[in-house]
VOGU-3710 file (C-alpha; in Angstrom, 3 decimals, decimal comma):
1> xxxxxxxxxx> 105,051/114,955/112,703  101,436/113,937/111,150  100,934/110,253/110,818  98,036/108,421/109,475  97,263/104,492/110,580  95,291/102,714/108,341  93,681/99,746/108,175  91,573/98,084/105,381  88,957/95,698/104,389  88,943/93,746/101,059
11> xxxxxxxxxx> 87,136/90,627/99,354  89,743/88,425/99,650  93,546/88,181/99,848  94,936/88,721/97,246  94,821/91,819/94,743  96,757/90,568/91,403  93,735/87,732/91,795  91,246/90,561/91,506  90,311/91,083/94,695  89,283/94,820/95,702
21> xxxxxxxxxx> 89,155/96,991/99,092  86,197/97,804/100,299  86,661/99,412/103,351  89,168/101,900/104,047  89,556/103,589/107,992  92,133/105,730/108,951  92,715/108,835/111,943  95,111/111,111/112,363  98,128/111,169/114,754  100,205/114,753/115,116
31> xxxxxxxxxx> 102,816/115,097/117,243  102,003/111,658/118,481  98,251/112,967/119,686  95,379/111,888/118,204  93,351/115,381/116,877  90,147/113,711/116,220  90,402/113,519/112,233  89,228/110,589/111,174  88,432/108,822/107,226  86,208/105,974/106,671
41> xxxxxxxxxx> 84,688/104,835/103,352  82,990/101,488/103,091  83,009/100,879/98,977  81,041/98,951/96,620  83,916/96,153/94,871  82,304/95,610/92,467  82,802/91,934/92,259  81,620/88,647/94,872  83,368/88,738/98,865  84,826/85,760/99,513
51> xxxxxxxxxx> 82,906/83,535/101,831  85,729/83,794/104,063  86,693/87,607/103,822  82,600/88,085/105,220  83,605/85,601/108,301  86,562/88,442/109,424  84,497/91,763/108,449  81,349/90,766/108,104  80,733/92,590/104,883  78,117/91,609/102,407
61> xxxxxxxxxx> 77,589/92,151/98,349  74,165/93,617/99,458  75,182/96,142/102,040  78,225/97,584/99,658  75,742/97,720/96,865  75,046/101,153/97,061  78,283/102,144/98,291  80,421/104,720/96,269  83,355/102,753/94,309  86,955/104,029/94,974
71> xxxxxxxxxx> 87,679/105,900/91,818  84,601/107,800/93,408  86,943/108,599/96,249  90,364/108,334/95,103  91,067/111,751/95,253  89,663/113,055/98,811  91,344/109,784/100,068  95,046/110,622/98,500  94,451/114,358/99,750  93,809/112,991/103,355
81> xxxxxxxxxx> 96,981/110,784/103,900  99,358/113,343/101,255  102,696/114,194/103,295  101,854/112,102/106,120  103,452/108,721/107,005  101,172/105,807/107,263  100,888/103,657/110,234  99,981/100,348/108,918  99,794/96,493/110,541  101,412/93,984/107,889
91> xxxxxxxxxx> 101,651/97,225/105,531  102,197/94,836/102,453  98,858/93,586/102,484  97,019/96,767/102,375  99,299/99,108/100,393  99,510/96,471/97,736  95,836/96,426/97,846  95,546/100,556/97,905  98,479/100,261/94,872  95,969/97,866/93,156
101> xxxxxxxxxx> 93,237/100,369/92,902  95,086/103,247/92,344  96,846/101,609/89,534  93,329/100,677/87,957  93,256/105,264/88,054  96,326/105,625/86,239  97,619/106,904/89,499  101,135/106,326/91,149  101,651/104,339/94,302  101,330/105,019/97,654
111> xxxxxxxxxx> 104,749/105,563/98,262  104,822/108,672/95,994  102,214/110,038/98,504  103,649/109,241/101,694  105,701/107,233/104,056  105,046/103,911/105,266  105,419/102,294/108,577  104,891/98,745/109,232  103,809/97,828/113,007  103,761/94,146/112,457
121> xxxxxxxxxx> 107,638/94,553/111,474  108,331/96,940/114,329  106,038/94,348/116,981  108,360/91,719/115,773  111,598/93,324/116,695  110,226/94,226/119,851  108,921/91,149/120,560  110,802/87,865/118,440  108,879/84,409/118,666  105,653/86,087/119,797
131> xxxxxxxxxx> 102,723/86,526/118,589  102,394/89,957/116,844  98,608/89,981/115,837  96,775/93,184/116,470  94,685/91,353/119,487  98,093/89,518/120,905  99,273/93,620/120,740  95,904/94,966/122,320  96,831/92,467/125,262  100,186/93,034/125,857
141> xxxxxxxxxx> 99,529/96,669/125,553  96,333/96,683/127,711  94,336/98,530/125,038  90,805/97,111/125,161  89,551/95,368/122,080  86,396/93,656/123,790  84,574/95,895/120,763  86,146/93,689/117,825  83,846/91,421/117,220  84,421/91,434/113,503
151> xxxxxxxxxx> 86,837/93,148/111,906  86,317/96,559/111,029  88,792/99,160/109,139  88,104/102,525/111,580  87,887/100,420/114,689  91,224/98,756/113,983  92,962/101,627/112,901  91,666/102,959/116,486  93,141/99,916/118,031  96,010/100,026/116,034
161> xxxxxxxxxx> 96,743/103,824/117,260  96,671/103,051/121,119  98,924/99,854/120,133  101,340/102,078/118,118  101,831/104,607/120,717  102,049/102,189/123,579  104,662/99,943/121,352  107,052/103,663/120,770  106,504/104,826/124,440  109,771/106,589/124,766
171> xxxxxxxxxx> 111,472/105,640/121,453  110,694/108,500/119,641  113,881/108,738/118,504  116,941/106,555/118,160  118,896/109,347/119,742  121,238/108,268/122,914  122,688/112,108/123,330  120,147/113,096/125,657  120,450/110,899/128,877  118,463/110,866/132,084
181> xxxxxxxxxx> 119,721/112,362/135,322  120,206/108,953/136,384  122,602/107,857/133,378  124,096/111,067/133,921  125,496/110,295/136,699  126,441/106,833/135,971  128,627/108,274/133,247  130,112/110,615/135,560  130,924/107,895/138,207  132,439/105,953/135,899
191> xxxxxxxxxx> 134,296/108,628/133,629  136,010/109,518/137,783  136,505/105,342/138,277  133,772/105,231/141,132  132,179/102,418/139,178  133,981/99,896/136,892  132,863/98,401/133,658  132,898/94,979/133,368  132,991/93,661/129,781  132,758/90,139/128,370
201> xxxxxxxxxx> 135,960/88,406/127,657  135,929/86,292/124,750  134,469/83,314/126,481  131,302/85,134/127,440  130,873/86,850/124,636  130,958/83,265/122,253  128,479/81,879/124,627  125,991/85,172/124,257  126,679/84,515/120,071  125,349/80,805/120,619
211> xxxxxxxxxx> 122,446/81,787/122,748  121,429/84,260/120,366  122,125/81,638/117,202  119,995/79,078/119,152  117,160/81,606/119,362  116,956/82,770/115,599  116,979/79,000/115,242  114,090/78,536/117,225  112,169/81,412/116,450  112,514/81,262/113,130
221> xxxxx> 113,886/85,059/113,032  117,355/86,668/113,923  116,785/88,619/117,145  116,406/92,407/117,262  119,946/92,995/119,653
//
């Protein structure tokens, strides 16, 4: 399977208000292994970085100057990621930002190129009522991000990578037909009534409902089980 995370960079936050990308970094993932292809653009937007965008990335007007703008690169980009699925934090944000410029081409969305997977979605499944910010991730994860001082697009993607495959560790698949040795036998001893099953009579499992209810409530999000 060949996957592509992706991060970007852009002059502000929002495209439909103009705003433009003007960094794109990306590597590639096969088989979940990293095989050392890599694509990273910085771009000239074209238009004024908002004084807050150059805070996180630290991007000026006068270093994109004389950068190459993105219908320059448009099409090397789209061959890159073609057929692959893209591994993207808060994937919104930057595919509506890559769907901005590529409709400004006449060309179709992202989607019609490749797949899209969205880690912040998956981090909060895994982990409800936590923070799910790429440098909450690099720390539960024990990836080291002592590099990020701003925010760059290759360096997150990087970060973003190590998160990815720490966060689907074992979960390639949703697949339960293949069980350990150890489950194995637990099926076995119970299938021959070695070990009993206990389930939840109504009472318990009214209480679990509640506790769950109480955490969505909390949390602001319906938990993941």
């Amino acid at each position: 399977m060949r996957q592509i995370v992706l991060d970007t960079e852009t002059t502000g936050l929002d495209p439909a208000l103009g705003h433009r990308v003007i960094e794109i970094g990306a590597l590639e993932i096969v088989n979940r292994q990293a095989v050392g292809a890599t694509y990273h653009v910085y771009l000239n937007p074209e238009r004024e970085i908002d004084a807050g965008a150059v805070q996180v990335h630290g991007l000026t007007s006068e270093f994109l100057a004389d950068k190459p703008r993105f219908a320059d690169i448009a099409h090397e980009f789209l061959e890159f990621v073609r057929g692959a699925e893209l591994v993207i934090h808060n994937a919104p944000f930057d595919v509506g930002f890559l769907n901005a410029e590529l409709a400004k081409l006449k060309e179709g969305p992202v989607k019609r190129y490749c797949a899209v997977r969205d880690t912040l979605k998956l981090a909060k499944e895994l982990h409800p009522g936590q923070k799910n910010n790429l440098d909450a991730l690099c720390r539960r994860y024990e990836v080291d991000n002592s590099g990020r001082a701003f925010h760059g697009a290759l360096l997150d993607a990087q970060l973003l990578a190590e998160v990815y495959l720490a966060m689907t560790r074992g979960q390639e698949t949703l697949s339960i037909d293949i069980a350990s040795p150890a489950q194995a036998e637990a099926a076995t001893l119970v299938r021959r009534g070695v070990l009993k099953v206990l389930r939840a009579d109504a009472v318990e499992r009214d209480a679990h409902a509640a506790y769950l209810a109480g955490m969505a409530k909390e949390c602001g999000d319906a938990p993941a089980w």
